[in-house]
C-alpha positions as CSV (number, residue, x, y, z in Angstrom):
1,X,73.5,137.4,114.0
2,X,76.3,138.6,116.2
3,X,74.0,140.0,118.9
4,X,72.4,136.1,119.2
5,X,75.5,134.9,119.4
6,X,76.7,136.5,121.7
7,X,73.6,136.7,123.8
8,X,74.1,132.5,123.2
9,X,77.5,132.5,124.8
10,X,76.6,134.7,128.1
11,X,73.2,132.3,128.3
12,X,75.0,128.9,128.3
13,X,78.2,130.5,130.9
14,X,75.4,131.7,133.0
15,X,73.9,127.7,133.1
16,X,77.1,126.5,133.2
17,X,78.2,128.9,136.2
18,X,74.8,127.7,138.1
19,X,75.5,124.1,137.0
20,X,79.0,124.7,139.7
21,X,76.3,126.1,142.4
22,X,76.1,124.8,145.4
23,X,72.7,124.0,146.3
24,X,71.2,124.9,149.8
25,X,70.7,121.1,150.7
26,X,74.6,120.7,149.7
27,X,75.5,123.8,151.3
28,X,73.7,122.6,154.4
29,X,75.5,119.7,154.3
30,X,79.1,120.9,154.2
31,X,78.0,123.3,157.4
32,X,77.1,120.1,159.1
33,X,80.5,118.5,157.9
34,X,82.6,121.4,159.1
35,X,80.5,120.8,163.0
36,X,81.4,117.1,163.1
37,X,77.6,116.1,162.4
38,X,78.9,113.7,159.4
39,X,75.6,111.5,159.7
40,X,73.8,114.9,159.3
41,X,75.9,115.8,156.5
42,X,75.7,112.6,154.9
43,X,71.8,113.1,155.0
44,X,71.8,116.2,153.4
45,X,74.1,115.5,150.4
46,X,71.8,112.7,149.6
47,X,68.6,114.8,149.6
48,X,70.7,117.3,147.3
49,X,71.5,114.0,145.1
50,X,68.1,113.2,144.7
51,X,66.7,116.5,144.2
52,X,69.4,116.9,141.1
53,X,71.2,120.3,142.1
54,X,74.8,119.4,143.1
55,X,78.5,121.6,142.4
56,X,81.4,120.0,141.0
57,X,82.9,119.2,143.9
58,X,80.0,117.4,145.4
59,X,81.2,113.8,145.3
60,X,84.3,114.5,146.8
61,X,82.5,116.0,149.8
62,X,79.9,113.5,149.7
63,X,82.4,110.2,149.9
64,X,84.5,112.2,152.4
65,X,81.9,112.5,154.7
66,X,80.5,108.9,154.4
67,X,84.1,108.0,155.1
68,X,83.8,110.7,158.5
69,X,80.7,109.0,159.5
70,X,82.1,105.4,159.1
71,X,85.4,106.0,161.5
72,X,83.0,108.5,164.3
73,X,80.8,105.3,164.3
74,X,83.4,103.1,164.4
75,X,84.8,104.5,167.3
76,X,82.2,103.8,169.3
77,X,80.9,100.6,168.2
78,X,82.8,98.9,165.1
79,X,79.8,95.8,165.1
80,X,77.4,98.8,164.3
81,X,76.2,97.1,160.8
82,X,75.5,100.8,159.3
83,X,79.3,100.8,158.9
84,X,78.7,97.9,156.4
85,X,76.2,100.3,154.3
86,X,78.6,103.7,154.3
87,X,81.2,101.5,153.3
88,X,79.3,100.4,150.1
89,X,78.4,104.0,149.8
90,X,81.8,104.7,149.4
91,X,82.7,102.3,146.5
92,X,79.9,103.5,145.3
93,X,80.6,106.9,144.7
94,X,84.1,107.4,144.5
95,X,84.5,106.4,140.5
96,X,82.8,110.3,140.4
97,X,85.3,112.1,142.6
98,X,88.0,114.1,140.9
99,X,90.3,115.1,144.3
100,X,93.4,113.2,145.6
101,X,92.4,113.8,148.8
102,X,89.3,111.8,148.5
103,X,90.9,108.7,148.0
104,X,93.4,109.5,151.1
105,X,90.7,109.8,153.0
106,X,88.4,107.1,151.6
107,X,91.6,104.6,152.4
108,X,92.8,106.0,156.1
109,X,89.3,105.0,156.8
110,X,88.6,101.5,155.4
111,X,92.2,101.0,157.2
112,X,91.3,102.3,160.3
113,X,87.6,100.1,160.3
114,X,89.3,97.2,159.4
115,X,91.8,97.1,161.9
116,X,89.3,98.1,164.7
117,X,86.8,95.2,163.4
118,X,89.6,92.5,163.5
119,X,90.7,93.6,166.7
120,X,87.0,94.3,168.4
121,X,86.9,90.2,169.4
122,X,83.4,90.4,167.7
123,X,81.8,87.2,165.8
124,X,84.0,85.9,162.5
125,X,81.9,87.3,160.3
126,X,83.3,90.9,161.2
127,X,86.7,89.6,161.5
128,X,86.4,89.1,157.6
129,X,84.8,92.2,156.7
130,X,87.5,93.9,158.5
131,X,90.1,92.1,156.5
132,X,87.6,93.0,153.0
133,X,88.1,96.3,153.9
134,X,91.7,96.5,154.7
135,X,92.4,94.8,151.3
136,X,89.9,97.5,149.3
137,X,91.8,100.1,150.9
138,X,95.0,98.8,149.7
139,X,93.1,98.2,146.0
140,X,92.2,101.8,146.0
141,X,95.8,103.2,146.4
142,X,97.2,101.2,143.9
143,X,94.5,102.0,141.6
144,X,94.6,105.7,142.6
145,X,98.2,105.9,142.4
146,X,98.8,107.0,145.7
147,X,100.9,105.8,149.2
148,X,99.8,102.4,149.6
149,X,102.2,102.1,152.4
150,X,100.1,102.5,155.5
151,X,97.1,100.4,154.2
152,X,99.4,97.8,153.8
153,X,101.2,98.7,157.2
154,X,97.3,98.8,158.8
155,X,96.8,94.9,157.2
156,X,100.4,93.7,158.3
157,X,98.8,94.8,162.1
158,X,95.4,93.2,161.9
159,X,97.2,89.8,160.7
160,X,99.4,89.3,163.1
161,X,96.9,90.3,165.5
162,X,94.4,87.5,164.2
163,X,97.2,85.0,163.8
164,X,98.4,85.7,167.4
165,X,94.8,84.9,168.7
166,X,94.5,82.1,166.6
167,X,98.0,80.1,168.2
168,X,96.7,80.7,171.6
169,X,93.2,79.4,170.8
170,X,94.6,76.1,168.8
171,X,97.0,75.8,171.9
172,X,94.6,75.7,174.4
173,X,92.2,73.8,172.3
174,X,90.5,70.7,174.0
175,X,91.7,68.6,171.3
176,X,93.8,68.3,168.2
177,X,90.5,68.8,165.4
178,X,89.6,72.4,167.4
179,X,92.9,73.5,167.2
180,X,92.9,72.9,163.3
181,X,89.2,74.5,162.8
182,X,90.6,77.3,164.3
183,X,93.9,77.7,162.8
184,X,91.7,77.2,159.6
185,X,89.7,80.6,160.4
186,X,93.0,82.7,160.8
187,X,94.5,80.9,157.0
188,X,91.5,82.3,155.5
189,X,92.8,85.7,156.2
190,X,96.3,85.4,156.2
191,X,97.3,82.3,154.0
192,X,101.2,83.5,153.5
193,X,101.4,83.6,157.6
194,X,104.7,81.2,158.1
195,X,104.0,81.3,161.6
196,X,100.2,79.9,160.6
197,X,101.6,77.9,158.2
198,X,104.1,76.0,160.8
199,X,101.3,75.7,163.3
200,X,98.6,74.6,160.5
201,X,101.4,71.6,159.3
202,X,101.5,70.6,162.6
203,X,98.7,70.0,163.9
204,X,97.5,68.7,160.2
205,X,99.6,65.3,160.8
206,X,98.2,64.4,164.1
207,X,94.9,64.7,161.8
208,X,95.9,62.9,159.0
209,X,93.4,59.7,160.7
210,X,90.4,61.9,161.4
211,X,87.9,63.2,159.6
212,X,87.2,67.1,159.8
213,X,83.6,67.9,159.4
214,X,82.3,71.6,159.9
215,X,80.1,71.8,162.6
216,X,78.5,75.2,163.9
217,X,79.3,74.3,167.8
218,X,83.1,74.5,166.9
219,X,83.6,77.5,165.0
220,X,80.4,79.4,164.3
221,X,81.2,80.0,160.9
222,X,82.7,78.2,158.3
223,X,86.7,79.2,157.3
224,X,87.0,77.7,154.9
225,X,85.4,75.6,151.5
226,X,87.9,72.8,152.2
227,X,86.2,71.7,155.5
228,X,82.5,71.4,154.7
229,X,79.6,69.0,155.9
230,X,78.4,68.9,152.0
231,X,80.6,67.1,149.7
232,X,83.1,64.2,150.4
233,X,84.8,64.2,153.9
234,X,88.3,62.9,153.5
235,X,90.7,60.4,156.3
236,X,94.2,59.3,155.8
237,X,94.5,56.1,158.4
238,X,97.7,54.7,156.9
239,X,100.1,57.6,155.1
240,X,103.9,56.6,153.7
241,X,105.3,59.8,152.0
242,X,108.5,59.3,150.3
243,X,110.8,61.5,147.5
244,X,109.0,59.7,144.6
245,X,105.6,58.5,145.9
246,X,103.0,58.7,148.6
247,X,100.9,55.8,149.4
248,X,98.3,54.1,152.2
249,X,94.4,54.0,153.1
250,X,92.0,56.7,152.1
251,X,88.8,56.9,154.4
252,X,85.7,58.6,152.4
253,X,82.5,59.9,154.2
254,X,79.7,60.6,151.9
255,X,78.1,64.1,152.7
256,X,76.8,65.1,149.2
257,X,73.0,63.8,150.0
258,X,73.3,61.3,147.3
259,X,74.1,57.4,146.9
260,X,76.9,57.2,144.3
261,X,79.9,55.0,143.8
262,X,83.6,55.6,144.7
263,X,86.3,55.3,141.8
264,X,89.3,55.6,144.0
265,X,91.3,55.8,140.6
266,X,90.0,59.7,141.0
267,X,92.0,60.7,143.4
268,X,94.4,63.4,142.8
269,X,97.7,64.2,145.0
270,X,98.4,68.0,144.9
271,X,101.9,69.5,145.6
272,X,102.8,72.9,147.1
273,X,103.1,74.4,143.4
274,X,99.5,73.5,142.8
275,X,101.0,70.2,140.4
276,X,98.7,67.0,140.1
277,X,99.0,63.4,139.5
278,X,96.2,60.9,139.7
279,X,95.9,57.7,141.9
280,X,96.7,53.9,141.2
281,X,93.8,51.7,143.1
282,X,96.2,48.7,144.6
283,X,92.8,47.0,146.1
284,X,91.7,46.0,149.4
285,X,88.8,48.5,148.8
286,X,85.6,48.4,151.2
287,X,82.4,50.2,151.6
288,X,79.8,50.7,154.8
289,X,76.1,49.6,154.2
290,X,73.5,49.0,156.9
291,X,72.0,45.4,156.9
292,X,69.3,43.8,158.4
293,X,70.1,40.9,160.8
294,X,67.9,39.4,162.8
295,X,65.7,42.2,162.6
296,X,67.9,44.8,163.4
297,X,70.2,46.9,161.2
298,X,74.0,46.5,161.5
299,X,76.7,47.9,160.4
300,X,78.8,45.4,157.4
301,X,81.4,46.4,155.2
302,X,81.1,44.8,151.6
303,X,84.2,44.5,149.6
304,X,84.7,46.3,145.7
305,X,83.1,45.1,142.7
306,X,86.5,45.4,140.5
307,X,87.9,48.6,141.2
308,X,84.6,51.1,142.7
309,X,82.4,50.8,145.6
310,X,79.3,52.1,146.5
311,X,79.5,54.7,148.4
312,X,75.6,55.4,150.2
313,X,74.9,58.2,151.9
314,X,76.5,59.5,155.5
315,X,78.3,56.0,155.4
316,X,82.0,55.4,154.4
317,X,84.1,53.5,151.8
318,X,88.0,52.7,152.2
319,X,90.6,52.1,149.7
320,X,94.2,51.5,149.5
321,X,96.0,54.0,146.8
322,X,99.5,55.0,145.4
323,X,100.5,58.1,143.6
324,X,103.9,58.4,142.1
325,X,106.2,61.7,141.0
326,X,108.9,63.1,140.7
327,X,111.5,64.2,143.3
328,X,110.8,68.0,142.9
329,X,107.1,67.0,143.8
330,X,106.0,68.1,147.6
331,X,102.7,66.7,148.5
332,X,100.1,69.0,150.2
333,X,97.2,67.4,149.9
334,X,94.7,64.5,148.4
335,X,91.6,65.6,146.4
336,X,88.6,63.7,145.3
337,X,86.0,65.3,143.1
338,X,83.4,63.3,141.0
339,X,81.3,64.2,138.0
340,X,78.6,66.5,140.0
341,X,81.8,68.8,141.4
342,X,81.0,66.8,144.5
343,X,84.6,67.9,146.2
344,X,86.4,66.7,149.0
345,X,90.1,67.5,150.4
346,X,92.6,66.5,152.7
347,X,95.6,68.5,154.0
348,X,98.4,65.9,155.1
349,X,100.8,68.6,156.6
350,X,104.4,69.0,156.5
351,X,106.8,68.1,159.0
């Protein structure tokens, strides 16, 4: 019985000693590690994955050299969409790695990509992933418990660096609705910017009267859900904003695809602190239809039945409103949503 035993405890430390073994694929991949090949190393710790024979320490290795292989390929071209798979390869696999040292690493290179995509003047779309990969680097350190200081620092550099960009462009936008589309693309990145802010408050009151309609020849991609060609398209004509109420004309373009009728009483007023209050209607409510006249369409507006319109689609109802609230209350913009989640906003701005 003792013989067995024992011959039981030297058989199972024997697996387990073989289990800590470095395979030859994984060994093979930490020689092409140490020469700087990471995209060679990368490839031979996965091959060791798959084949099932991996040490204890091969996660760490593996996510540190997907993390190697992101930044060399980064340096030289940070568009290069493979940078977009190693980073996922990354999240992927570092839940399974055990050594501080892999998260520093994992983090001074999502900071690194992400500062070198926002600054690379690429298209928008790598703008954002840059900033997606700033903020998962700061995630990480908090999570991980370790100096979230530089990740932050890295972000802090690739705002203002997007922010800068985006007051020049407004400024030397051709007209007033450019220069809000594209102070719209910086906000989606850095919302808290007071700079942004100022300029975004600014230019949002010279566009109180005009409709703000995505549109791919003005920004390439979208910023942000509040300016969309689906939904309701919101104009503010006539605006009086006092300390205990904010009325005038609303101006509603129907986008959604569908006829449907306008209850201006569904209006909401939101303030800075994300408060609400509804809408009074106070009448002189009109909507757009096309009629025939003498054989040709034109344009007529047809007044309320009571208090809604119907608002057809691409055409346009107006209404005149009033919200009331208190003095602590500081509007920030009008809202209109119906019973589909059909949504539309408009920013007024602050002076």
């Amino acid at each position: 019985m003792f013989k067995k035993s024992v011959f039981l405890l030297v058989s199972a430390a024997f697996l387990l000693g073989l289990a800590g073994c470095k395979g030859k694929l994984e060994s093979s991949g930490d020689s092409y590690y140490k020469e700087g090949k990471f995209r060679n190393a990368v490839n031979s710790y996965t091959n060791a994955l798959q084949k099932g024979k991996i040490s204890d320490e091969f996660f760490d290795s593996f996510v540190v050299a997907y993390a190697s292989a992101a930044k060399q390929t980064c340096k030289k071209n940070a568009s290069d969409d493979i940078i977009r798979s190693y980073v996922e390869q990354i999240h992927k696999h570092l839940p399974n790695t055990k050594k501080t040292a892999t998260l520093d690493s994992a983090v001074l290179a999502l900071s690194e990509i992400g500062v070198a995509q926002v600054k690379g003047g690429f298209e928008y779309e790598y703008t954002l992933q840059g900033f997606r990969n700033l903020d998962s680097a700061i995630s990480i350190a908090k999570r991980g418990g370790i100096n979230e200081k530089p990740a932050v620092a890295a972000r802090s550099e690739a705002e203002k660096n997007i922010v800068t960009q985006a007051l020049e462009n407004a400024d030397g936008a051709e007209n007033d609705i450019s220069a809000e589309y594209t102070l719209l693309e910086a906000e989606v990145v850095a919302p808290n910017n007071p700079n942004l802010k100022k300029a975004l408050d600014a230019v949002r009151i010279k566009n109180r009267g005009t409709w703000l309609i995505f549109a791919e020849d003005i920004i390439g991609q979208r910023p942000s859900r509040m300016v969309d060609k689906y939904g309701y398209v919101l104009a503010v004509p006539i605006l009086n904003i006092t300390t205990t109420g904010t009325s005038g004309e609303i101006s509603v373009w129907n986008a959604t695809g569908n006829n449907v009728s306008f209850e201006p009483d569904k209006l909401k007023l939101i303030s800075k602190n994300g408060e609400s209050v509804s809408a009074k209607y106070v009448g002189g409510g009109w909507c757009s239809v096309d009629k025939v006249v003498n054989g040709l369409f034109k344009a007529t507006n047809v007044p309320f039945k009571g208090s809604e319109g119907e608002l057809r689609s691409e055409k346009t109802c107006n209404a005149k409103f009033a919200f009331s609230y208190q003095k602590d209350f500081i509007p920030d913009y009008v809202e209109y949503k119906d019973k589909d989640n059909n949504i539309g906003r408009k920013y007024f701005g602050q002076k």
